[in-house]
Biotite code that builds the C-alpha atoms (Angstrom):
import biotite.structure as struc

atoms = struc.array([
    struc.Atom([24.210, -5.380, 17.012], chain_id="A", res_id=1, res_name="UNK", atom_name="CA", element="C"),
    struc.Atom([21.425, -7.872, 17.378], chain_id="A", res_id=2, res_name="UNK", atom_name="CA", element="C"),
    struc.Atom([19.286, -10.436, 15.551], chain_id="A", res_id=3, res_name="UNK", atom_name="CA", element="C"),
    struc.Atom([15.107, -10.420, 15.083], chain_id="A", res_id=4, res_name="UNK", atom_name="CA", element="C"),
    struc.Atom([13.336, -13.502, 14.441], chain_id="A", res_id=5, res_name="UNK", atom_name="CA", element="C"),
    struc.Atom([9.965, -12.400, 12.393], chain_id="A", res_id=6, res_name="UNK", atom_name="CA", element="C"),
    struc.Atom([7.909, -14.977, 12.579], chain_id="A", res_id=7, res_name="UNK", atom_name="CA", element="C"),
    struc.Atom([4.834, -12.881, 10.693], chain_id="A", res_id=8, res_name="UNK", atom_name="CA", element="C"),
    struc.Atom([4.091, -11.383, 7.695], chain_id="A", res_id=9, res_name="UNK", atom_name="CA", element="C"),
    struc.Atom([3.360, -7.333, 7.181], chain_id="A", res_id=10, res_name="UNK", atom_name="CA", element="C"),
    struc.Atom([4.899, -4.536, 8.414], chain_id="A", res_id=11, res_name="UNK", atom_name="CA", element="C"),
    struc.Atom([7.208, -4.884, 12.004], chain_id="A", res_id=12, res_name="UNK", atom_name="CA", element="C"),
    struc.Atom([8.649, -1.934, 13.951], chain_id="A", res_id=13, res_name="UNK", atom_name="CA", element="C"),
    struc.Atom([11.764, -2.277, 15.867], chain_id="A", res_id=14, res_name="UNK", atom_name="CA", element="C"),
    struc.Atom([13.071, 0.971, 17.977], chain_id="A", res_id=15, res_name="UNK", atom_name="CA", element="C"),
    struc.Atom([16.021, 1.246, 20.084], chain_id="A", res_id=16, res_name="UNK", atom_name="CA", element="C"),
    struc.Atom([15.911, 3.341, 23.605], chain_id="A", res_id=17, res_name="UNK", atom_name="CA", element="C"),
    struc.Atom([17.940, 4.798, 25.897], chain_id="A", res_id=18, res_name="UNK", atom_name="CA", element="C"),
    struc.Atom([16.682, 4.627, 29.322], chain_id="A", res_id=19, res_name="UNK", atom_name="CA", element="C"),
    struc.Atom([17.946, 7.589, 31.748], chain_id="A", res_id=20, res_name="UNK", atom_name="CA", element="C"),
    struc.Atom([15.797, 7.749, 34.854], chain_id="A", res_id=21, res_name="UNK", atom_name="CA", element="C"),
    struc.Atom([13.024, 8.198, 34.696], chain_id="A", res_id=22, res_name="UNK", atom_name="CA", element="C"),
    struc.Atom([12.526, 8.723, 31.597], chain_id="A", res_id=23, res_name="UNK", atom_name="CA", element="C"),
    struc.Atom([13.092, 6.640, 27.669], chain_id="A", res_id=24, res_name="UNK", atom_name="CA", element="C"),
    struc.Atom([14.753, 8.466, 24.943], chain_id="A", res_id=25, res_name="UNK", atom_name="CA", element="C"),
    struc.Atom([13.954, 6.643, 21.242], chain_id="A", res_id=26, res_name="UNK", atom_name="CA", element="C"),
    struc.Atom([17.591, 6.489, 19.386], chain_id="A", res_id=27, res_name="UNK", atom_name="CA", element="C"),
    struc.Atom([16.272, 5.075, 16.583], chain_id="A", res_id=28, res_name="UNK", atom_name="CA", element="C"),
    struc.Atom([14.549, 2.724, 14.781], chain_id="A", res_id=29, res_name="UNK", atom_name="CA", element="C"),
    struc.Atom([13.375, 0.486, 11.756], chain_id="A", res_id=30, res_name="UNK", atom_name="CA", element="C"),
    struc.Atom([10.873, -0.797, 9.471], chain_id="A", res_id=31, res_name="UNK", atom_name="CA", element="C"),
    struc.Atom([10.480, -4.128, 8.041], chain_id="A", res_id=32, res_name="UNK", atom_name="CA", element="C"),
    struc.Atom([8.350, -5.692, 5.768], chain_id="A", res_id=33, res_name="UNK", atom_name="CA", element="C"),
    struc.Atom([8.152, -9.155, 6.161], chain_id="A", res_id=34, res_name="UNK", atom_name="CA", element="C"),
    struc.Atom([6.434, -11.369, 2.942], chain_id="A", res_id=35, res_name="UNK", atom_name="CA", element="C"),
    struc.Atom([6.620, -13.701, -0.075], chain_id="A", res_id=36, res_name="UNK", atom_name="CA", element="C"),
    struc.Atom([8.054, -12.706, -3.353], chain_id="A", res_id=37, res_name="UNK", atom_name="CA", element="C"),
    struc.Atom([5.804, -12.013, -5.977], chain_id="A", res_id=38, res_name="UNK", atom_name="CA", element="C"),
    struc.Atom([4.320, -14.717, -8.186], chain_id="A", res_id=39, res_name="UNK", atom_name="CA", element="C"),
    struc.Atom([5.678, -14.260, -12.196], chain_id="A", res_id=40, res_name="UNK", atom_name="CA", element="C"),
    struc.Atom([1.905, -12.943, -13.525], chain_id="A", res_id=41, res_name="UNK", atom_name="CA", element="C"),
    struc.Atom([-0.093, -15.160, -15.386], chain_id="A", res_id=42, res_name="UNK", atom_name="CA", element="C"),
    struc.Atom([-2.959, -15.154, -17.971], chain_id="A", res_id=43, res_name="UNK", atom_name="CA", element="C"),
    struc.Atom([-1.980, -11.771, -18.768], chain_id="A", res_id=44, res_name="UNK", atom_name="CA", element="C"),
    struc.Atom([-4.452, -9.924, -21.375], chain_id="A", res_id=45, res_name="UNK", atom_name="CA", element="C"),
    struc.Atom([-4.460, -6.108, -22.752], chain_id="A", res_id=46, res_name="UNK", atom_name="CA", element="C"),
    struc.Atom([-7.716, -4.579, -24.518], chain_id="A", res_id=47, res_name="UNK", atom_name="CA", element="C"),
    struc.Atom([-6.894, -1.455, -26.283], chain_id="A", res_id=48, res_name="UNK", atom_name="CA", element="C"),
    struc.Atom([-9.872, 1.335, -27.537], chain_id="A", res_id=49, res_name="UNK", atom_name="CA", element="C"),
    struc.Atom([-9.019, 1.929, -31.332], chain_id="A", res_id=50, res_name="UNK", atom_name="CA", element="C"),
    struc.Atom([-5.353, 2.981, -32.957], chain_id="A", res_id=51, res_name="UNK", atom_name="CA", element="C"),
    struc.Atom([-5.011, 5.955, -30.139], chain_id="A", res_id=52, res_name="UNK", atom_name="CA", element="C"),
    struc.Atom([-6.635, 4.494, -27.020], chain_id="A", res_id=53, res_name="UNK", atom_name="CA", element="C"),
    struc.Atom([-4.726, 3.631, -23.867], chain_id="A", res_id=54, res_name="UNK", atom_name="CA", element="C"),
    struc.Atom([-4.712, -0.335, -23.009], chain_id="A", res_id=55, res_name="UNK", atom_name="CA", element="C"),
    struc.Atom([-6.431, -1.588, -20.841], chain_id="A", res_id=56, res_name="UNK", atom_name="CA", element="C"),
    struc.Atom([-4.331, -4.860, -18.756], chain_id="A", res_id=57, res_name="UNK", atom_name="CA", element="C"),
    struc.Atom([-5.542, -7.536, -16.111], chain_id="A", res_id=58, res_name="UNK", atom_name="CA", element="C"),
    struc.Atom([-3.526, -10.454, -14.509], chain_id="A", res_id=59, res_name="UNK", atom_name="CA", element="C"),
    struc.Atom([-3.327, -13.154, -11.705], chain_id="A", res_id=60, res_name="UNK", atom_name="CA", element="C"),
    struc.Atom([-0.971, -12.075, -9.422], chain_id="A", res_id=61, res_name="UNK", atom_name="CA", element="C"),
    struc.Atom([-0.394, -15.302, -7.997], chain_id="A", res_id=62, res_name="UNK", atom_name="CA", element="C"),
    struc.Atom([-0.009, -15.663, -3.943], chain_id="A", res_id=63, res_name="UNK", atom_name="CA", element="C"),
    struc.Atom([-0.657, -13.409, -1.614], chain_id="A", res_id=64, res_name="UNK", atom_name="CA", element="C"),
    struc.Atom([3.022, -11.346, -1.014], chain_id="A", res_id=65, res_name="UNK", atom_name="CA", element="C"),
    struc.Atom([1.836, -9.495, 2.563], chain_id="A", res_id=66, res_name="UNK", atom_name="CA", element="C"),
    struc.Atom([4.219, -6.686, 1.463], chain_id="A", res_id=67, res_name="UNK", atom_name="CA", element="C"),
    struc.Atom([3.939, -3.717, -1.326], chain_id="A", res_id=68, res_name="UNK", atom_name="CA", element="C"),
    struc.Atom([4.572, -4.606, -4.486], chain_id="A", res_id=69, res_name="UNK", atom_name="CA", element="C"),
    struc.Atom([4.447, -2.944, -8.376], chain_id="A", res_id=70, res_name="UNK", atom_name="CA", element="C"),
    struc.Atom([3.703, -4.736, -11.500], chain_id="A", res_id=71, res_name="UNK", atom_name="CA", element="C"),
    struc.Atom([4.620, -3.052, -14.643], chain_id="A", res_id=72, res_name="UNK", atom_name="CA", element="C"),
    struc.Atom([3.599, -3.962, -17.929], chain_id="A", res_id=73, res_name="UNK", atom_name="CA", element="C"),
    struc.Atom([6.421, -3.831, -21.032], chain_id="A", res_id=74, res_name="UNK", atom_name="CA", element="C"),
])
């Protein structure tokens, strides 16, 4: 086992190699996304078209995560 520092936001790739002369053989590997948690939203508001229209929301999603994130509206 070993330990990564990631000192930077976004997406890091780490892969593992076994090295037989002369040539590398990837093991395997692993992805990491690195960011902040989101931000609870704020100043959220919903306009809706009529009894049978879909709504229509927009928030402020608060700081910048660096990392892919969902917001669903209940």
């Amino acid at each position: 086992s070993t330990t990564f520092l990631v000192r930077a936001y976004g997406k890091h790739t780490f892969t593992c190699k076994e090295i037989c002369d002369p040539a590398k053989k990837l093991m395997c590997g692993l992805d990491v996304e690195s960011g902040n948690p989101p931000d609870e939203p704020q100043n959220v508001s919903c306009i809706q078209d009529g009894t049978n229209g879909h709504p229509t929301c927009t928030w402020d999603k608060g700081r910048l995560t660096y990392i892919s994130t969902t917001y669903v509206v209940q």
